[in-house]
Z-matrix of the N, CA and C atoms (Angstrom, degrees):
N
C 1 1.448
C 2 1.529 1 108.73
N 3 1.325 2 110.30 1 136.64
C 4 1.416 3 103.64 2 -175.59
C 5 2.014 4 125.57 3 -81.23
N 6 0.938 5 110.92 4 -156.85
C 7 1.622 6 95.77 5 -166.10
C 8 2.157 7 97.85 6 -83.27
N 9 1.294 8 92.46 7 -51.34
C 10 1.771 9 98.08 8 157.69
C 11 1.397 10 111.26 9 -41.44
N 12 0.813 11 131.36 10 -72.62
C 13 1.730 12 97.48 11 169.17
C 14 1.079 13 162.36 12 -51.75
N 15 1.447 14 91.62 13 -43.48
C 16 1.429 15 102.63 14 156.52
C 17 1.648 16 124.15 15 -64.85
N 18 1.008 17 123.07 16 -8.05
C 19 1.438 18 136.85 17 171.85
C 20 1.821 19 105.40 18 -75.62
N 21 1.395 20 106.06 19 -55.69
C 22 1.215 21 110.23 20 176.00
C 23 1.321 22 116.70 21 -50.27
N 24 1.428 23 111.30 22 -28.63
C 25 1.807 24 109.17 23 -164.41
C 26 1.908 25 98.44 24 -99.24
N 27 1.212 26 116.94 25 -10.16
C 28 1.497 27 124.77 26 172.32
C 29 1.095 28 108.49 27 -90.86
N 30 1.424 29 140.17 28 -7.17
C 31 1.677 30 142.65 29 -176.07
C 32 1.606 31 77.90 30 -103.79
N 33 1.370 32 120.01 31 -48.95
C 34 1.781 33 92.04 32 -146.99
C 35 1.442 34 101.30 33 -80.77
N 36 1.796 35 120.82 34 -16.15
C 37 1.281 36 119.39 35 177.09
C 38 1.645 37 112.83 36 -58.33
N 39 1.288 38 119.32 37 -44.84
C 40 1.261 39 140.45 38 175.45
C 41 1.625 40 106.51 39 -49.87
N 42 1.162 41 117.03 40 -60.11
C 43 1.621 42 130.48 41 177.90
C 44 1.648 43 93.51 42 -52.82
N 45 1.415 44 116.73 43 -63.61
C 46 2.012 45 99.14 44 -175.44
C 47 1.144 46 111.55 45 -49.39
N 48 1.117 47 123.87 46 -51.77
C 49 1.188 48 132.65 47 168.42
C 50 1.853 49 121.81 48 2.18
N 51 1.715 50 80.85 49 -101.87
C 52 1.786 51 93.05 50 172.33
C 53 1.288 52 102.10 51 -79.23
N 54 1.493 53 134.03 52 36.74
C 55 1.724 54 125.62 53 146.19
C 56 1.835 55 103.98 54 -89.03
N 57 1.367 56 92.02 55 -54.47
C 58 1.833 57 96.61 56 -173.70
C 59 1.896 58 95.49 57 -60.40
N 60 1.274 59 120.10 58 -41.49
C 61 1.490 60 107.94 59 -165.76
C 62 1.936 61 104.35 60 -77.45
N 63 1.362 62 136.38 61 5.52
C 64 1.140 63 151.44 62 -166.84
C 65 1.160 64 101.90 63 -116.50
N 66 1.631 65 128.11 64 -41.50
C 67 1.568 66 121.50 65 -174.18
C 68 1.303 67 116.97 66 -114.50
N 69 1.448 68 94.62 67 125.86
C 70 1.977 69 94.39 68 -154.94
C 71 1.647 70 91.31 69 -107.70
N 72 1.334 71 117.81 70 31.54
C 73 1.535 72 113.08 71 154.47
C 74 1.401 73 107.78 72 -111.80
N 75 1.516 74 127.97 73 -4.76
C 76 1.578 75 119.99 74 155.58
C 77 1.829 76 118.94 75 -20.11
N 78 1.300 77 126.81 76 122.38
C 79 1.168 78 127.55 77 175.43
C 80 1.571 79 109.29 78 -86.73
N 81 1.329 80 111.74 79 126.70
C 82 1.320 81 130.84 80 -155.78
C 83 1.499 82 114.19 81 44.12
N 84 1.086 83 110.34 82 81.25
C 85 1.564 84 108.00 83 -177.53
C 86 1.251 85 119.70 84 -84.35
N 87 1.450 86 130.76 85 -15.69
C 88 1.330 87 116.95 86 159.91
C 89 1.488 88 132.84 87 -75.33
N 90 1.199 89 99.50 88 -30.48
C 91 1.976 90 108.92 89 135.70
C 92 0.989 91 131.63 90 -41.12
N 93 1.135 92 120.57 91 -37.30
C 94 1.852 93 137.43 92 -178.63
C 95 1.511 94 90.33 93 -73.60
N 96 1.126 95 112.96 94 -71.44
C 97 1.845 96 130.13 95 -135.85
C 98 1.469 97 87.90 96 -58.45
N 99 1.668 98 118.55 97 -52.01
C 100 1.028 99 148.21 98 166.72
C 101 1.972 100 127.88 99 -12.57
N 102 1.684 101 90.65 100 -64.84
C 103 1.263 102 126.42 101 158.99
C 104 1.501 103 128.94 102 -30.76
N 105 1.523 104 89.30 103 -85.82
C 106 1.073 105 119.36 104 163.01
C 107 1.128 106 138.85 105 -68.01
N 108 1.574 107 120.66 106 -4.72
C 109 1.756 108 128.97 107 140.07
C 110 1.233 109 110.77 108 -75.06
N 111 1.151 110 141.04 109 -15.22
C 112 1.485 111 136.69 110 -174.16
C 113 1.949 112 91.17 111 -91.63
N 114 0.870 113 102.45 112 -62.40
C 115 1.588 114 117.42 113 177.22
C 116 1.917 115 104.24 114 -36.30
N 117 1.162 116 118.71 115 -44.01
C 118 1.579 117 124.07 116 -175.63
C 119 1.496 118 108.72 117 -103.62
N 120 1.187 119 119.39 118 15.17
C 121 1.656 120 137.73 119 168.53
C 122 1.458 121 95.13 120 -84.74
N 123 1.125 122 90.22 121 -63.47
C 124 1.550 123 110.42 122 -170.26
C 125 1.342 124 134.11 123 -51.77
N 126 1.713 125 91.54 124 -60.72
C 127 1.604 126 98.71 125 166.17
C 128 1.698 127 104.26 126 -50.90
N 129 1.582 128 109.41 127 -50.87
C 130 1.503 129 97.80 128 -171.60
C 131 1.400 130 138.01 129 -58.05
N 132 1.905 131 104.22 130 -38.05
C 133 1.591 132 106.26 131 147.31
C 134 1.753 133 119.00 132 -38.76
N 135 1.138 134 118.74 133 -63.18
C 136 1.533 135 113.77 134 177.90
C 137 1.657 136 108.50 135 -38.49
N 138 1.306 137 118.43 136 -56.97
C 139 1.488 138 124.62 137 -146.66
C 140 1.332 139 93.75 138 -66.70
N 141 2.000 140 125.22 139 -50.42
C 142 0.899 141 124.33 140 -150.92
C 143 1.602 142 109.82 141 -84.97
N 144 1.455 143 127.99 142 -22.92
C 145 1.096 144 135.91 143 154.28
C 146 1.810 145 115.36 144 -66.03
N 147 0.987 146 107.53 145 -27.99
C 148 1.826 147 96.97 146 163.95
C 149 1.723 148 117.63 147 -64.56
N 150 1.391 149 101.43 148 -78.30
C 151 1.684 150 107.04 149 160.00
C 152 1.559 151 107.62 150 -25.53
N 153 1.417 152 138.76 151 -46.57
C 154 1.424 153 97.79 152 174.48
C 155 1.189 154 127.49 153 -105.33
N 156 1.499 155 113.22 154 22.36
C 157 1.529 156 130.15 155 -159.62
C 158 1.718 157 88.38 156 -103.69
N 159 1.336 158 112.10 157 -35.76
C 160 1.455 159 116.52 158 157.74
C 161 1.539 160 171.77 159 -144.82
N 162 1.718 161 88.91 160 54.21
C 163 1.108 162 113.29 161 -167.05
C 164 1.551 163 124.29 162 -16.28
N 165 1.531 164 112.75 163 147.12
C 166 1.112 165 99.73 164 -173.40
C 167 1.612 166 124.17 165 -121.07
N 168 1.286 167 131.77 166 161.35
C 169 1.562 168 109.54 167 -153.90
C 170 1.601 169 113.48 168 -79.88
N 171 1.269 170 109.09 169 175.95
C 172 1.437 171 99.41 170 155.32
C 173 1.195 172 145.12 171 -47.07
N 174 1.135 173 108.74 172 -49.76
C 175 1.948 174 129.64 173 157.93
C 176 1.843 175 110.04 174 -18.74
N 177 1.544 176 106.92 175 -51.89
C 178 1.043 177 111.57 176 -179.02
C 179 1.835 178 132.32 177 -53.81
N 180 2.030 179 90.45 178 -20.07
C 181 1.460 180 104.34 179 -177.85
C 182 1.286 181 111.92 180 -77.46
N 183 1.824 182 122.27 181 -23.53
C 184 0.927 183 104.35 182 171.44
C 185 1.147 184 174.51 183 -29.21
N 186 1.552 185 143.89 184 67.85
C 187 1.098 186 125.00 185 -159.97
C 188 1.864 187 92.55 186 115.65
N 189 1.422 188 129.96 187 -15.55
C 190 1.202 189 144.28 188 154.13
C 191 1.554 190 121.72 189 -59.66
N 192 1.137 191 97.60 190 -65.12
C 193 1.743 192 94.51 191 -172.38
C 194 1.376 193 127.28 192 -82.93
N 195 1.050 194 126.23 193 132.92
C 196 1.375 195 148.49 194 -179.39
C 197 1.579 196 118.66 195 143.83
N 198 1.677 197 114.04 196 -142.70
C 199 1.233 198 114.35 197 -161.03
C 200 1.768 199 97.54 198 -105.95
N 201 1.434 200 120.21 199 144.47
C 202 1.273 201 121.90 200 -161.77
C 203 1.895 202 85.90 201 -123.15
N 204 1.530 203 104.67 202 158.07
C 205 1.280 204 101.79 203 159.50
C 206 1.854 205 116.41 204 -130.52
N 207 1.321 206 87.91 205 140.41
C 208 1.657 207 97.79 206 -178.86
C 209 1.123 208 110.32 207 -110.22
N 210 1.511 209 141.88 208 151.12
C 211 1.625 210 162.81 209 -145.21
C 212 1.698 211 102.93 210 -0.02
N 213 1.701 212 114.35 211 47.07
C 214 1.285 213 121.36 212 168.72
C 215 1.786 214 118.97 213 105.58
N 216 1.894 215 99.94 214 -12.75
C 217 1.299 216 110.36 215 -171.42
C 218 1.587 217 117.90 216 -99.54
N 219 1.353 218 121.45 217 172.11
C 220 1.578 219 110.50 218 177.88
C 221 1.702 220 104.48 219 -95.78
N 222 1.204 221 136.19 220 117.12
C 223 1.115 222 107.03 221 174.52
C 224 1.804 223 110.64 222 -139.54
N 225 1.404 224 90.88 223 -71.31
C 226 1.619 225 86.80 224 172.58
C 227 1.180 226 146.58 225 -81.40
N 228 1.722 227 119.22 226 98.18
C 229 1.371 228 136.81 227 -179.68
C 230 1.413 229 116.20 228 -69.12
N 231 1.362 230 86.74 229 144.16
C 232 1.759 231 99.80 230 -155.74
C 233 1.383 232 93.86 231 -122.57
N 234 1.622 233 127.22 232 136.68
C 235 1.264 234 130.22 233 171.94
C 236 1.334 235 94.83 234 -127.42
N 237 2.000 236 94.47 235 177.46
C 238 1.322 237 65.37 236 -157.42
C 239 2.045 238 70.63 237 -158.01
N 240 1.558 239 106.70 238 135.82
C 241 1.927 240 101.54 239 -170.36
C 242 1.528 241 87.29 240 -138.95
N 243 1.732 242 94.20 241 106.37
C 244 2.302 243 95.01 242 175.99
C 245 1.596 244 103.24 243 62.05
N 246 1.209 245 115.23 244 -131.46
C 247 1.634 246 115.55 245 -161.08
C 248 1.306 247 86.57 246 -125.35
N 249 1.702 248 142.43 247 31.74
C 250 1.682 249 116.24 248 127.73
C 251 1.535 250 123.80 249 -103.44
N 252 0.719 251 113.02 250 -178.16
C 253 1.988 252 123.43 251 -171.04
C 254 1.341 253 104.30 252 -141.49
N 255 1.545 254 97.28 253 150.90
C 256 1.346 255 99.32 254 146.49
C 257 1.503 256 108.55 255 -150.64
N 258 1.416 257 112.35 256 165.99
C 259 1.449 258 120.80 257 176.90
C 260 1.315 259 120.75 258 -106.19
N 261 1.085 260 104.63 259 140.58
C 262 1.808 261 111.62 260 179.41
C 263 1.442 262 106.92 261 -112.14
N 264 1.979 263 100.13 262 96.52
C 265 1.574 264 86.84 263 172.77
C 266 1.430 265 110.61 264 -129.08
N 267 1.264 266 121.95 265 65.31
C 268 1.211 267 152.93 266 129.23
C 269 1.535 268 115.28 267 -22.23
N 270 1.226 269 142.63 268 -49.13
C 271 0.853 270 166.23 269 -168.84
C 272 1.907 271 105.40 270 -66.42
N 273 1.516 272 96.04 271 -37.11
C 274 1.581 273 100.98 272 170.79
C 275 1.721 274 119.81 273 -125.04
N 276 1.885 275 93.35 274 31.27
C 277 1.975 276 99.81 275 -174.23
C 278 1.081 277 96.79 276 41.89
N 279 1.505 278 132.88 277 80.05
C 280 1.014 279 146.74 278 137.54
C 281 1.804 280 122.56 279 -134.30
N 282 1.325 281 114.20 280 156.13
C 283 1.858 282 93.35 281 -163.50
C 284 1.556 283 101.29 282 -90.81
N 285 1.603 284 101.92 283 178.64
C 286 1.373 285 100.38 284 174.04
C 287 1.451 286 126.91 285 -72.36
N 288 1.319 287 110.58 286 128.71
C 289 1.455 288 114.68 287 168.41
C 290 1.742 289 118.44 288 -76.16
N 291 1.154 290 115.27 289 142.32
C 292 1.723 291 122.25 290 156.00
C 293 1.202 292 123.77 291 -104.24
N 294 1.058 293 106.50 292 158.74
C 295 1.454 294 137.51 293 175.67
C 296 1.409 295 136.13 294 -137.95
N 297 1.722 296 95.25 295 -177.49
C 298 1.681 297 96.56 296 -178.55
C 299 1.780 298 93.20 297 -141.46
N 300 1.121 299 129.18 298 168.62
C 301 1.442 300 153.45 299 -179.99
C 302 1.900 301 92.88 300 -114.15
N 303 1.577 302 100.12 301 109.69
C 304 1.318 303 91.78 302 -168.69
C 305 1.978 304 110.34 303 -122.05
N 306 1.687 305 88.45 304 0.01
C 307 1.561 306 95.24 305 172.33
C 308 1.748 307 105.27 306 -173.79
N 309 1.225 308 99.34 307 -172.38
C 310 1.368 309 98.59 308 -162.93
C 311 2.046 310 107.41 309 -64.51
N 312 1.515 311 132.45 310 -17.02
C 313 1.659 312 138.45 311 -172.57
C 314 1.909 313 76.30 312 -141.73
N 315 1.084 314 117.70 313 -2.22
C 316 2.058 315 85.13 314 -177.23
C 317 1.803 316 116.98 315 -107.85
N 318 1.034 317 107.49 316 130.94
C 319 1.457 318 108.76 317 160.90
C 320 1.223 319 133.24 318 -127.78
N 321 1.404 320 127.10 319 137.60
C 322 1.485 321 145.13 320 -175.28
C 323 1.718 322 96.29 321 -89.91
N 324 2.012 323 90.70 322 123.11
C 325 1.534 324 87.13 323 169.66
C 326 1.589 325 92.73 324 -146.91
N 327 1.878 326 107.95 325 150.46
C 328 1.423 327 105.83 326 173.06
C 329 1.660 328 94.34 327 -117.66
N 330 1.780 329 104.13 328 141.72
C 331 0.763 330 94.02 329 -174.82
C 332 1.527 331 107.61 330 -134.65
N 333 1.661 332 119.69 331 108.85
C 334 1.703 333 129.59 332 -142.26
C 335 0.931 334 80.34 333 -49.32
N 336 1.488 335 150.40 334 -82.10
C 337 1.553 336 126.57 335 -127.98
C 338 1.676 337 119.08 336 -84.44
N 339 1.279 338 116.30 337 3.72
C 340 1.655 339 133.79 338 176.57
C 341 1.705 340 114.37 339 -131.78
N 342 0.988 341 113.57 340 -3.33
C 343 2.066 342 89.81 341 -155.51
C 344 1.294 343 140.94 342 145.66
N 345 0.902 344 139.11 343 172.16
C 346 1.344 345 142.32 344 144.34
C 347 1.287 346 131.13 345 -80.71
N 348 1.381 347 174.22 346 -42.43
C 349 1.229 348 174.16 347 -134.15
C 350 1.736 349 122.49 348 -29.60
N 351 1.407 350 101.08 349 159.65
C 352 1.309 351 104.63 350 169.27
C 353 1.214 352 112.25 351 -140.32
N 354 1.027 353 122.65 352 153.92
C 355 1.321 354 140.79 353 -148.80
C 356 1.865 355 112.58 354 -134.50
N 357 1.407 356 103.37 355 133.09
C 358 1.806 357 109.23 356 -177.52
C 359 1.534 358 90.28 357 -100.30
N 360 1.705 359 115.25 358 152.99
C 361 1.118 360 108.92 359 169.47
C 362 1.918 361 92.73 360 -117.20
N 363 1.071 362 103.70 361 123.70
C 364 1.419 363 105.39 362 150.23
C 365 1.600 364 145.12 363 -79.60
N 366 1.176 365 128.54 364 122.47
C 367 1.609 366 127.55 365 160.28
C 368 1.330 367 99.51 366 -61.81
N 369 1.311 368 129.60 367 150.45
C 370 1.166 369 140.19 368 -168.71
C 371 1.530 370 100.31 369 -138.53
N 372 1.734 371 129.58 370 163.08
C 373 1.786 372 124.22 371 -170.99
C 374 2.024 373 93.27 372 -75.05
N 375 0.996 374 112.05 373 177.42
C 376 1.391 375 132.75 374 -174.68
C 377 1.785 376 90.51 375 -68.46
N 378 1.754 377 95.62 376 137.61
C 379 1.386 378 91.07 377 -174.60
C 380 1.194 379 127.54 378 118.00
N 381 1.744 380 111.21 379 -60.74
C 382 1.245 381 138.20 380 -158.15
C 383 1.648 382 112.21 381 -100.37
N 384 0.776 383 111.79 382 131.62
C 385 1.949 384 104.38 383 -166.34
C 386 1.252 385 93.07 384 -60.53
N 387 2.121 386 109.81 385 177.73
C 388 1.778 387 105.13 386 161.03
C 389 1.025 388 88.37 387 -106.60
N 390 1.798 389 107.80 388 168.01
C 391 1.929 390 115.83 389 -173.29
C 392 1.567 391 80.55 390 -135.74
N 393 1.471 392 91.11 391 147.52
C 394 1.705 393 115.73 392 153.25
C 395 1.589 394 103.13 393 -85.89
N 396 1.226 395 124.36 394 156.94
C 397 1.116 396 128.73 395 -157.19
C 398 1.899 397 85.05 396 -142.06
N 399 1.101 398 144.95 397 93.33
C 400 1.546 399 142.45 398 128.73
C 401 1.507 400 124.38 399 -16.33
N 402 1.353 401 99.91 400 139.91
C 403 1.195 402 99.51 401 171.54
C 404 1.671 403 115.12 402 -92.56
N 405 1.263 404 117.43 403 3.74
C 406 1.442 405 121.06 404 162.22
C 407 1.542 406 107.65 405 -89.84
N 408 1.323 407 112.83 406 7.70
C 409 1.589 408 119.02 407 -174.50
C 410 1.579 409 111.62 408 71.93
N 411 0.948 410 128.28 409 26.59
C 412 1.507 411 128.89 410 -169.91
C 413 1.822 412 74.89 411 -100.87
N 414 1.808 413 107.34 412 146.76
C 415 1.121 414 117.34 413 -179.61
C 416 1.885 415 107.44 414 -129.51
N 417 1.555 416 121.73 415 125.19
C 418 1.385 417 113.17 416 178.74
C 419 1.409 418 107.69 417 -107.52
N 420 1.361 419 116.71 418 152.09
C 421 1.508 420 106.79 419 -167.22
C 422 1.748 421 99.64 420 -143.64
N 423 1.396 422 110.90 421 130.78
C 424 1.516 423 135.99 422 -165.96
C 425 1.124 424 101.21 423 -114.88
N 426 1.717 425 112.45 424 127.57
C 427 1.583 426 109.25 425 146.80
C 428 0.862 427 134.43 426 -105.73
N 429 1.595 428 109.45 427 159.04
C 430 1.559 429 116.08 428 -154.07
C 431 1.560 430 94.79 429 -92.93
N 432 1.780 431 108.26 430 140.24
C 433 1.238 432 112.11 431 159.68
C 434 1.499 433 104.12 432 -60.63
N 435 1.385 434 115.96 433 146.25
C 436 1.211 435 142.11 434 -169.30
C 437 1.850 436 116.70 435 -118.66
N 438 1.210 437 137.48 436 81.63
C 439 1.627 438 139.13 437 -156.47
C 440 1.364 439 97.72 438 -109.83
N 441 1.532 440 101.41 439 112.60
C 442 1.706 441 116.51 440 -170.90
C 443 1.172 442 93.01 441 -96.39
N 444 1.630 443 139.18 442 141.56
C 445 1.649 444 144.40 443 157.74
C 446 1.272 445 110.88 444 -85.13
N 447 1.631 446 85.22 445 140.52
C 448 1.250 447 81.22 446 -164.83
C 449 1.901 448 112.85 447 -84.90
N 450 0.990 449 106.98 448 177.30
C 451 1.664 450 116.54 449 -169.68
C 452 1.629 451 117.43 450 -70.53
């Protein structure tokens, strides 16, 4: 299974997670809660042994790092060292999130005050910014320096 998947199955373990710890009509919920921490151990052993089973190159940062804008604004800067990240979103008093570079457009990011998510990066046609695409559907959108030749 590739590292994208296994990411997928460590976000959604995470998501049961704070559902059973949110719904206090769960039947046997300390069984549940229980469960499902062993269950997000797990996924996370997998995830974190993938990420270094296959690091990913630089190439992949491309077009990643710098300042992104969300609902029209510039805010969260993304760096970015080998195949981890982190985000600087400071910009909206919020702390830094980390990450991982988990395929050639995907990234794994947790972010303390929301979650886990992953994110597609798109190339977009000439013109058109690139967007990260969330898996909560939240979309960030970058523009591309643009280098006209000269005549």
């Amino acid at each position: 299974m590739s590292c994208e998947g296994v990411a997928q199955i460590y976000v959604a373990a995470n998501q049961v997670l704070l559902e059973i710890e949110e719904d206090p009509n769960v039947h046997d919920r300390a069984q549940a809660i229980g469960t499902a921490k062993t269950n997000l151990a797990n996924a996370k052993s997998a995830f974190d042994a993938c990420v270094a089973k296959e690091p990913k190159s630089i190439s992949s940062s491309v077009g990643l790092v710098g300042v992104w804008n969300f609902d029209g604004q510039p805010g969260p800067v993304i760096h970015v060292n080998f195949n981890t990240l982190t985000i600087d979103m400071s910009k909206f008093g919020r702390p830094t999130a980390t990450g991982y570079i988990i395929g050639p457009s995907e990234i794994w990011v947790s972010f303390p005050d929301a979650g886990m998510f992953i994110g597609t990066r798109s190339e977009n046609p000439p013109g058109q910014p690139r967007t990260i695409t969330w898996t909560n559907g939240t979309v960030w959108s970058q523009d591309k320096l643009v280098l006209k030749q000269s005549s």
